[in-house]
C-alpha positions as CSV (number, residue, x, y, z in Angstrom):
1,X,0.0,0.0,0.0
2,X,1.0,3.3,-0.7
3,X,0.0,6.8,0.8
4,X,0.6,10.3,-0.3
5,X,1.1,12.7,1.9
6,X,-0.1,16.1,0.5
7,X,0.2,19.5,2.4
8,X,-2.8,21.7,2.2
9,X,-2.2,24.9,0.4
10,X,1.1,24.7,1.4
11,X,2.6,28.1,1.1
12,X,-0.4,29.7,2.7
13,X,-0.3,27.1,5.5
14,X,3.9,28.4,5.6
15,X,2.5,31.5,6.1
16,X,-0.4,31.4,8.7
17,X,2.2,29.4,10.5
18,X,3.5,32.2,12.8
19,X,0.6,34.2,12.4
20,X,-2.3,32.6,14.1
21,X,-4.5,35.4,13.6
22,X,-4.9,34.3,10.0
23,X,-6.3,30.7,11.0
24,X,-9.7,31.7,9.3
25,X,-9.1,34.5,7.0
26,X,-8.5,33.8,2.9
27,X,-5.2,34.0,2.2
28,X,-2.9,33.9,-0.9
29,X,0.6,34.0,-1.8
30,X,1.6,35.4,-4.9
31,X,4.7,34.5,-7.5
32,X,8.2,35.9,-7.4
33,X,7.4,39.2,-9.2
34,X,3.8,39.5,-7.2
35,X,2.3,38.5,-10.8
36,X,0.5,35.6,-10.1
37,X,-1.7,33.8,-7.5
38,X,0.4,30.3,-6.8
39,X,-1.5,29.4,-3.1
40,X,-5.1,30.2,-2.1
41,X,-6.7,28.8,1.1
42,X,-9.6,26.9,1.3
43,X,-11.2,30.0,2.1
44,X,-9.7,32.2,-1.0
45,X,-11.0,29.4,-3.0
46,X,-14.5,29.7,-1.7
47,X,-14.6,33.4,-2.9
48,X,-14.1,32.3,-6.2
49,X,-10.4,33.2,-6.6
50,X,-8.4,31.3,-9.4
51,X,-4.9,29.5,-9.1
52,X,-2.4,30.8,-11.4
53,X,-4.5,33.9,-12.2
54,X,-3.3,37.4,-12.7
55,X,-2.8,39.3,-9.5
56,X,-4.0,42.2,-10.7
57,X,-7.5,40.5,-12.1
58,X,-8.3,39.3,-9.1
59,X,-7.3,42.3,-6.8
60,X,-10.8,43.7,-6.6
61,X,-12.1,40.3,-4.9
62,X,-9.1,40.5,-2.6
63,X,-9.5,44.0,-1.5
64,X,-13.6,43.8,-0.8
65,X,-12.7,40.3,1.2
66,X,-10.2,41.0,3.4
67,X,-7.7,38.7,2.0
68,X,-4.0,38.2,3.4
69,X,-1.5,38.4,0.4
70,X,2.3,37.5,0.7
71,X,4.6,37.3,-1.4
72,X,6.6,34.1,-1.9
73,X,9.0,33.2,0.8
74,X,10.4,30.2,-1.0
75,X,13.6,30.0,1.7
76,X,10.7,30.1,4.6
77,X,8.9,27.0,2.6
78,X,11.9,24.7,1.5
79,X,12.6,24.9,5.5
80,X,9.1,23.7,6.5
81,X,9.6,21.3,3.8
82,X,12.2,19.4,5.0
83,X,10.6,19.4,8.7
84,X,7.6,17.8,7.4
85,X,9.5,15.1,4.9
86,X,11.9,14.6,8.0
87,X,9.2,14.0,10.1
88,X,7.7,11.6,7.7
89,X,11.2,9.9,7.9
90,X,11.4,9.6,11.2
91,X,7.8,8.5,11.7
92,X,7.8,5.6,9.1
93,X,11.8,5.3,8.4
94,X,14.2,6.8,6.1
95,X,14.0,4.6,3.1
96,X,10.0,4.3,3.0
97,X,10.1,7.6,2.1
98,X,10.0,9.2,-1.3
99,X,10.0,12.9,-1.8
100,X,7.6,13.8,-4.8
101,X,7.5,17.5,-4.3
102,X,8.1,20.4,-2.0
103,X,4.9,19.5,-0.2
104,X,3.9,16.2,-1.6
105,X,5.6,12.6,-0.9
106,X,5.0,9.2,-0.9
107,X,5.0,6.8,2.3
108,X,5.4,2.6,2.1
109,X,2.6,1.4,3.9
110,X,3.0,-1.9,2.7
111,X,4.1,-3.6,5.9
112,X,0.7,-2.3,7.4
113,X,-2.3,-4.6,7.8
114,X,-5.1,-3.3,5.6
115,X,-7.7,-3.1,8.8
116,X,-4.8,-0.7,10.4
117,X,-4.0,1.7,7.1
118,X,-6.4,4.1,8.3
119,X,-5.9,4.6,11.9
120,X,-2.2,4.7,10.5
121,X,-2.5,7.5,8.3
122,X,-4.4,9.0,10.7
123,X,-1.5,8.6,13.0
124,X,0.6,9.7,10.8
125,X,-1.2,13.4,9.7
126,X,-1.9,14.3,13.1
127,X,1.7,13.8,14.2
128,X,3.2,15.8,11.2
129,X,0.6,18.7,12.3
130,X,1.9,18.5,15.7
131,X,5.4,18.6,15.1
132,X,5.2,20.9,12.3
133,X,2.4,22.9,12.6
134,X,1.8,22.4,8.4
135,X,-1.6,20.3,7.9
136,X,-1.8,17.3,5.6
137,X,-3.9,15.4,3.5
138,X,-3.3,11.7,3.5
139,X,-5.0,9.1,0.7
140,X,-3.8,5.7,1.1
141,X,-4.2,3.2,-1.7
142,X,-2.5,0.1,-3.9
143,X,-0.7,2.1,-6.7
144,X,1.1,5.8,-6.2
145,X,-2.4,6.4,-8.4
146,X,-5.2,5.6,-6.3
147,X,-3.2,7.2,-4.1
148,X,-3.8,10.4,-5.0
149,X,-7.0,9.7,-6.1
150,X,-7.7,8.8,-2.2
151,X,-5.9,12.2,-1.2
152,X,-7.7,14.2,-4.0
153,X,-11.4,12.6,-2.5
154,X,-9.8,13.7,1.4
155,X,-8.8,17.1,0.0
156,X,-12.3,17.9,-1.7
157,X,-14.6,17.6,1.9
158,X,-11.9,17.7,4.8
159,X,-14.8,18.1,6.7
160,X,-15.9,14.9,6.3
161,X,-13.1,13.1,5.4
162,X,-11.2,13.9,8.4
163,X,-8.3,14.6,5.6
164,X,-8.0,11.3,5.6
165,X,-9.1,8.5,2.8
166,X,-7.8,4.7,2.6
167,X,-9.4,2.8,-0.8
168,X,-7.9,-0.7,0.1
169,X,-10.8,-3.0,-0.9
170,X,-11.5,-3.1,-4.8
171,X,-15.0,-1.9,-4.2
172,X,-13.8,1.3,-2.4
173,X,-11.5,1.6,-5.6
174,X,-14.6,1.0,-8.3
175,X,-16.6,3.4,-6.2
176,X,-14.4,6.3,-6.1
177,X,-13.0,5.6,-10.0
178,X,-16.7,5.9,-10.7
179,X,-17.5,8.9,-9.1
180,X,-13.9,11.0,-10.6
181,X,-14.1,12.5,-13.9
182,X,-11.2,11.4,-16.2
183,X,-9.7,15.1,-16.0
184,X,-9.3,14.7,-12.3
185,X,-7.3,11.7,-12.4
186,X,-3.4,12.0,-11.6
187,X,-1.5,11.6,-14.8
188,X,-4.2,12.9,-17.2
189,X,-3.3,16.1,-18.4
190,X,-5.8,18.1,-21.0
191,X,-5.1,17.2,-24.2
192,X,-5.5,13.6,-23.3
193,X,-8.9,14.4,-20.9
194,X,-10.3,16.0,-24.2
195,X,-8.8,13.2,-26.5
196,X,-10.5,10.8,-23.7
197,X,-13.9,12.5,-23.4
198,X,-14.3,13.0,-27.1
199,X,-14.3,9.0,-27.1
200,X,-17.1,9.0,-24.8
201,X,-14.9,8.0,-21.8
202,X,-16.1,10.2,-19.0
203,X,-14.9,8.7,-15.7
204,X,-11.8,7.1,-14.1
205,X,-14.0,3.4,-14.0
206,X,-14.4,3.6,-17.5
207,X,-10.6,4.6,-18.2
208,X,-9.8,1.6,-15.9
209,X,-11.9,-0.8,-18.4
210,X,-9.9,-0.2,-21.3
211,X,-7.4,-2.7,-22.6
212,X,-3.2,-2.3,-22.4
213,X,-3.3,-2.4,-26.1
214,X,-5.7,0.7,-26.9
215,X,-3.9,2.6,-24.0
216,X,-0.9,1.9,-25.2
217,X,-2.5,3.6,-29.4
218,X,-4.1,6.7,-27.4
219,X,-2.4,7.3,-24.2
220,X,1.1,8.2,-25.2
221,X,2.3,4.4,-25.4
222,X,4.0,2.5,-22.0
223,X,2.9,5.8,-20.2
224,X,-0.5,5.4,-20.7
225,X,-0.4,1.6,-20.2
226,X,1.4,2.1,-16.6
227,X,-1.2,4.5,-15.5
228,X,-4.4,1.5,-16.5
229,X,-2.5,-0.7,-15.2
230,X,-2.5,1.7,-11.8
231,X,-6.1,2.4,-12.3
232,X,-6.1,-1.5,-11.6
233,X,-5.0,-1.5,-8.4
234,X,-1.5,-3.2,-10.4
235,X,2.1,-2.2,-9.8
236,X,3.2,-1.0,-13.0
């Protein structure tokens, strides 16, 4: 089993660190030259404002909401990076960690008994929020795939996910592959979402269903085969 450990809106979460003030205020932090939006909290999402757009575009929204805005702080983030990768190190040991980005990384699980992955990942996120202070979305599944699938379902109601979500069984896997569009699936960029929908392939279940040899023709060759094969619930 595999979990990803995901930091939510990580450089805004940096940044409300050491101001606890901001724990329920929107807040964004914007690119090196103050161009762009690169991190929104949950609650600058809520008032409708867009990753990656233009500063300037969405200044209006910002000003009538009372949002925080920083500007990135990217030696203050690569340090609360490594606490939280070395505390996922020293939680779960050195070498079942991989590092997939500066807020993201993957976590062997595999020793784990599947009626324990969840109280483990719950273990695991609230002891990287209390020796970090950064807080974490955790999705535990087979493949690095359903992985994040798992994470991207936790991520979407923390609420009532806890931040948490484990799909271990292959029903819990057929369920949530169901329910996610193809364009939400890790791995699926655009072009191929479009390529996929224009097909009449709308959901991850379906993608799943489709043979090695026609992912192999339409989904940019062993690429496309490794990520059915991790749709699967297979090591690829």
């Amino acid at each position: 089993m595999k979990a990803i450990v995901d930091c939510n809106s990580f450089y805004c979460s940096c940044e409300r660190l050491f101001r606890p003030e901001l724990a329920k205020r929107p807040v964004v932090v914007l690119s090196n030259n103050d161009g762009c939006i690169v991190s929104r909290s949950d609650e600058a999402k809520s008032i409708g404002i867009e990753m990656a757009g233009p500063y300037f575009m969405a200044k209006r929204v910002i000003e009538d909401n009372g949002v925080a805005v920083f500007s990135s702080n990217y030696t203050l983030y690569g340090d609360l990076s490594m606490r939280v990768m070395d505390t996922l190190r020293e939680i779960a040991g050195k070498d079942a960690v991989e590092v997939y980005s500066v807020d993201e990384a993957f976590v062997d699980l595999s020793i784990i008994p599947e009626e324990e992955l969840y109280e483990t990942a719950k273990y695991i996120k609230d002891m990287v929020e209390m020796w970090t202070g950064i807080s974490v979305s955790i999705g535990v599944a087979p493949t690095k795939t359903l992985a994040k699938l798992a994470n991207y379902i936790a991520k979407k109601n923390k609420e009532a996910s806890g931040c948490v979500t484990v799909l271990a069984t292959p029903e819990q896997q057929r369920e949530a592959l169901q329910q996610t569009r193809v364009n939400n699936l890790w791995g699926v960029g655009g072009a191929y979402a479009r390529k996929i929908f224009d097909m009449g392939i709308t959901n991850g279940w379906e993608l799943a269903t489709m043979s090695e040899a026609w992912a192999h023709r339409f989904l940019g060759g062993v690429v496309g085969v490794r990520l059915i094969k991790e749709l699967r619930g297979e090591e690829a």
